[in-house]
N, C-alpha and C positions, 0 to 999 in steps of 0.2 A: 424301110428296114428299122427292125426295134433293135436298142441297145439295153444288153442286160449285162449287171455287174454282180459278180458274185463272190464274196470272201471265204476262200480254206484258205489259212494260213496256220495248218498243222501238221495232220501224217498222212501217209497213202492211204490207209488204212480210211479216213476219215474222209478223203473225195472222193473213195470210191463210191462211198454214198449220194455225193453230190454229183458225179457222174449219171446217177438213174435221175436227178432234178432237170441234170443240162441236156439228157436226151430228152425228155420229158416235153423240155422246151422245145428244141430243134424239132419233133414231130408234131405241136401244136401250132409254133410259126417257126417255119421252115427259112424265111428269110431274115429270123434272127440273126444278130449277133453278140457273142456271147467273151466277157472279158472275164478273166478268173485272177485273183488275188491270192497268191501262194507264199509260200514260204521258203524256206532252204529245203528243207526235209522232202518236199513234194516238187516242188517245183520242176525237176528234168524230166519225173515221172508226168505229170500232166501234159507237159510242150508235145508228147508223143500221141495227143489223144486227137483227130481233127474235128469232133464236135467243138473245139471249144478254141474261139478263134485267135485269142493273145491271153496268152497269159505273162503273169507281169510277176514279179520276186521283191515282197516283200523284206529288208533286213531288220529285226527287229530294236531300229537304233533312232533318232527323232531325226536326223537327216534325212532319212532313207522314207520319214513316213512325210515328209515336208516334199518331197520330192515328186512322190508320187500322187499327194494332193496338187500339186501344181499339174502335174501331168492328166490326171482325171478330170479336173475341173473346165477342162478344157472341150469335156461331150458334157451329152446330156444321154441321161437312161430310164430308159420307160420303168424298169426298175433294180432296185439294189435289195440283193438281198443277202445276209450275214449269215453264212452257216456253219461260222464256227465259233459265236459267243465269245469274240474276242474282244477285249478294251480299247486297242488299238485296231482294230475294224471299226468297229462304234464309233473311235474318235475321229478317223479319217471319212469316216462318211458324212460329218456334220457338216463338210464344208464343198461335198456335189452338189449336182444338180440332176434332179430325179423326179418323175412323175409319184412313183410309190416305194417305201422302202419297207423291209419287212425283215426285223430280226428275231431269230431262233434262239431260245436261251437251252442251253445243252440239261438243265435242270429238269427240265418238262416232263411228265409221265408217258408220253405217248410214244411208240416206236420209231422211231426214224423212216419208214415206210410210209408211217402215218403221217407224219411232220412234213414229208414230200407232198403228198395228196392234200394234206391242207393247204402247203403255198401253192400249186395249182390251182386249187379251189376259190383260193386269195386272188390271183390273177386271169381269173375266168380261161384256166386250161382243164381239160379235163386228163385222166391217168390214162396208160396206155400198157399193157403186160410186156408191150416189146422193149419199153424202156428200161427192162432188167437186164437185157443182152446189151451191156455196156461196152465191152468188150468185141462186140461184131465184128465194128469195124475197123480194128485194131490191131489184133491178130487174128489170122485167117488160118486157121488147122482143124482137123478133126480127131474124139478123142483114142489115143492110142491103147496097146497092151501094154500099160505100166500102172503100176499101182506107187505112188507116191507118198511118204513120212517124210513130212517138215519137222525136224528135230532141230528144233532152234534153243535157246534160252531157257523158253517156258519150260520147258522138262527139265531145268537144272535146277534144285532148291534155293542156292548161294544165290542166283544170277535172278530169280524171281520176284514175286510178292511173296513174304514170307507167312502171311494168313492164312494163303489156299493149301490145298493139299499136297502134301510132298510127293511128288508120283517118278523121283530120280533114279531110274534102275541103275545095278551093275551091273558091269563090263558084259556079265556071263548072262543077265537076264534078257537084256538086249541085245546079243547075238543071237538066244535060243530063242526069242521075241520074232526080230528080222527071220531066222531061218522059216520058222512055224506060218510065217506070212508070207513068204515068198512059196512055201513048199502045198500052202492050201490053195493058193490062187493060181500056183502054176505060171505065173508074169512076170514080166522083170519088175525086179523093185530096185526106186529111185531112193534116195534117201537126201535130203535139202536141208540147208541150213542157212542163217542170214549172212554177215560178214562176217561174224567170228564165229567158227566152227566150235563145238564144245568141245573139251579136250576128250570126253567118253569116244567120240566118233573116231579122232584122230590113233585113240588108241586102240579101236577094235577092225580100223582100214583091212587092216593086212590079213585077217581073219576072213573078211568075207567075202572079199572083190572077186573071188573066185567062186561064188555062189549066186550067182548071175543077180550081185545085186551092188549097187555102184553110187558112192556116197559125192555127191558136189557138195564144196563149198567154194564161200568169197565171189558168190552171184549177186550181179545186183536185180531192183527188184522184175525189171523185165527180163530177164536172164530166167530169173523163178517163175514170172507167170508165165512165160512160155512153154516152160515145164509144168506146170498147172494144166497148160491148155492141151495138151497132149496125153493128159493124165485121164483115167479110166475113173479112178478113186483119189482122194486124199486124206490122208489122216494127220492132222495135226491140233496144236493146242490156238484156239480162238487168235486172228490177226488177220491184218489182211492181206494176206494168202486164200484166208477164209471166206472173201469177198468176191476173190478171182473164182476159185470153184464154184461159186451161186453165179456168177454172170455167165460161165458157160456150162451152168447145169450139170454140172460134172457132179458123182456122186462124194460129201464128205462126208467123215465120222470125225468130231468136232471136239474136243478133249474140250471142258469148261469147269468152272467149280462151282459149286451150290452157292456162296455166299454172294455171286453178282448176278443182275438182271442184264443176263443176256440175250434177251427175245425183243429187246429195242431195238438190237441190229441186227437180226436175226429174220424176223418176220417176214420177210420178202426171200428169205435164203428158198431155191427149189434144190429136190432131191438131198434134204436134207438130215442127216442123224449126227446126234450127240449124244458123249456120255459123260458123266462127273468124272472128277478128278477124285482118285483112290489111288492104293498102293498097288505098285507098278505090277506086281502077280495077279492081283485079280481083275486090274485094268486090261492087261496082254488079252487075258483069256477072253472079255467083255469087246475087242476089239476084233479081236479073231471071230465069235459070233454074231457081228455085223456085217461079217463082208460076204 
């Protein structure tokens, strides 16, 4: 049995990438095993995954990294590898013991798809397309009549990057928005948000719950991908939510802004559309002629 160690110590968003590495693995040597190095932020979310055999919680404090070198050092792994260009990854692996180590610097030009297919290439495995259904084994549904808006943040200007595009409707554009999309597709629509609902939502509840369209919030994130995974469509603005609908192929329309290179994480996305970020009126209309 090989031992392999692998550092995300950042966001969900960010292993789910490393999810298509760790299946990647598991389908070239099946008797692998696999140790993952996490953080607070990911950490509950991964213990749920069973590719990935222990994973361990980083705290980002020099006990906690003292700790877990004494605990590591204690295997040996065919190999380590860093995929999340941490300091504190880097410096905790100076003191294993490893056949090969191979760190990722997040600077790179190459896609993330590609970065994957190279450490395979690195460790004489080769790629496999199934290793995008990260998700398989994880949740088990098929996908339903709901058309799903992750309206999180990113749609608020205040709560954003303030460089990219403002695309924050009001109250009224966003109800004639949800209506015009619920009433073309005919489906229920979901409406999702992360842990803090935007106040926009809270204040247009009562307007449309009765238009068979039904706003959650204060889901955590497997709460969301479940709803993800029964979703028909999603529309939201780039995250990984975004990542959940490419592992189970579900159809998204991707809100992005011109000014980032988003085809590094992107390029492995299937049934994929995206559109820029614009003002909320002509964005509505450009989302309604994609579905």
């Amino acid at each position: 049995m090989n031992n392999y160690l692998i550092f995300r110590t950042d966001r969900i968003g960010d292993f789910l990438v490393s999810a298509i590495l760790i299946k990647s693995i598991k389908i070239n040597d099946p008797l692998s095993r696999i140790t993952l190095i996490a953080s607070n932020k990911n950490f509950s979310y991964i213990k749920k995954f069973q590719s990935v055999d222990e994973v361990i919680k980083l705290d980002n404090n020099f006990l906690s990294k003292v700790k877990l070198i004494l605990k590591l050092r204690k295997g040996y792994f065919k190999n380590v590898i860093i995929h999340d260009d941490k300091k504190r990854s880097k410096f905790i692996s100076q003191f294993l013991k490893y056949k090969t180590k191979i760190i990722i610097e997040n600077q790179n030009k190459f896609s993330h798809i590609e970065v994957i297919k190279n450490i395979l290439k690195r460790i004489n495995f080769t790629f496999h397309n199934d290793s995008l259904n990260i998700l398989k084994d994880k949740i088990t549904s098929n996908p339903n009549q709901i058309i799903q808006i992750h309206f999180d943040e990113k749609w608020i200007y205040k709560d954003y990057i303030k460089s990219f595009i403002n695309i924050e409707p009001t109250s009224d554009k966003l109800i004639k928005f949800l209506l015009d999309l619920q009433n073309k597709t005919k489906k229920k629509l979901i409406v999702t948000s992360g842990h803090k609902i935007p106040d926009i939502l809270r204040k247009i509840s009562s307007q449309i719950n009765k238009a068979n369209i039904k706003i959650y919030d204060n889901l955590d994130f497997s709460e969301l991908e479940g709803i993800t995974s029964k979703s028909e469509i999603l529309i939201s603005c780039h995250g990984a939510i975004s990542h959940v609908a490419a592992a189970f192929n579900i159809k998204q329309i991707d809100i992005i802004d011109k000014s980032y290179n988003y085809n590094r994480w992107t390029e492995h996305f299937r049934n994929y559309n995206y559109l820029y970020r614009e003002k909320f009126d002509i964005l509505a209309n450009k989302i309604l002629e994609k579905l």
